[in-house]
N, C-alpha and C positions, 0 to 999 in steps of 0.2 A: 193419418193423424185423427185421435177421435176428438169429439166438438164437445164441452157442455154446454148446458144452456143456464142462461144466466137471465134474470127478469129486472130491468130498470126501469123506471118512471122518469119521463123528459117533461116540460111544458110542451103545449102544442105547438109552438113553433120550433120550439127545438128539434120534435121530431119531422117537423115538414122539411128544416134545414139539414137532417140528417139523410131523409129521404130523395131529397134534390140532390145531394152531392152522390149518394150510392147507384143512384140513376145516370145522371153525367158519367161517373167512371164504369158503368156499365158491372156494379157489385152488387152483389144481393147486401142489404142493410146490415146484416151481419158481421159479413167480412169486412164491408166498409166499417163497421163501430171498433172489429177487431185491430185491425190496422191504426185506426186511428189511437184505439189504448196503447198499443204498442210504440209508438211516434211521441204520444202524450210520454212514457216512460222511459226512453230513452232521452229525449229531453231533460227529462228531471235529473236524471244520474248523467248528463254533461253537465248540466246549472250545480248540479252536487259537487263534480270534481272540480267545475269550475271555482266556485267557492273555496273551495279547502285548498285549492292550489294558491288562491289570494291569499288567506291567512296562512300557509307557507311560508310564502314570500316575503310577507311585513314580518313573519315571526323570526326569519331568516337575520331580514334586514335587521329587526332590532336588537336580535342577540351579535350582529356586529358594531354595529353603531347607535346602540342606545333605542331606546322607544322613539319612534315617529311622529313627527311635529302635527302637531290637530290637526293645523289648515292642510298638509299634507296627508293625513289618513281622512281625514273628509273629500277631500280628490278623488281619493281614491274609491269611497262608498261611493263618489258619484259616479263616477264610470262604470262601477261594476252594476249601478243602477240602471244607467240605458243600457248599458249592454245584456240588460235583460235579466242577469243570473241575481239578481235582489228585489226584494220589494222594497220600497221606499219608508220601511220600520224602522223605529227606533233599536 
């Protein structure tokens, strides 16, 4: 596999914390940074389908039974809130 190289700028701690952890797993910083994008984006596209699969679901529900009672779709933002896949936006 060939590698490019890629130039970011961290705060200094950030890079001491990025440092420590490629040490611990015994990575060269690299691989550690590459992994970790990889994890970062796989993430995203679970919290992505995870979303679209919510508004599925309400959109399901409402084209059988009518649109969804507030206090009932506010429930439901909340959960999808801790459960991580939302921010807490309007």
């Amino acid at each position: 596999m060939t590698a490019r190289k890629l130039s970011i700028s961290v705060p200094p701690e950030v890079e001491a914390t990025i440092k420590a952890a490629a040490a611990e797993e015994g990575k060269p910083v690299s691989a550690w940074l590459a992994e970790a994008a990889v994890e970062k984006a796989q993430i995203a596209r679970l919290h992505a389908q995870g979303r679209a699969a919510a508004r599925e679901l309400v959109a399901e529900y409402e084209s059988k039974h009518g649109k969804l009672p507030e206090e009932s779709r506010q429930r439901v933002r909340q959960f999808i809130i801790k459960a991580g896949l939302l921010d807490n936006e309007p």
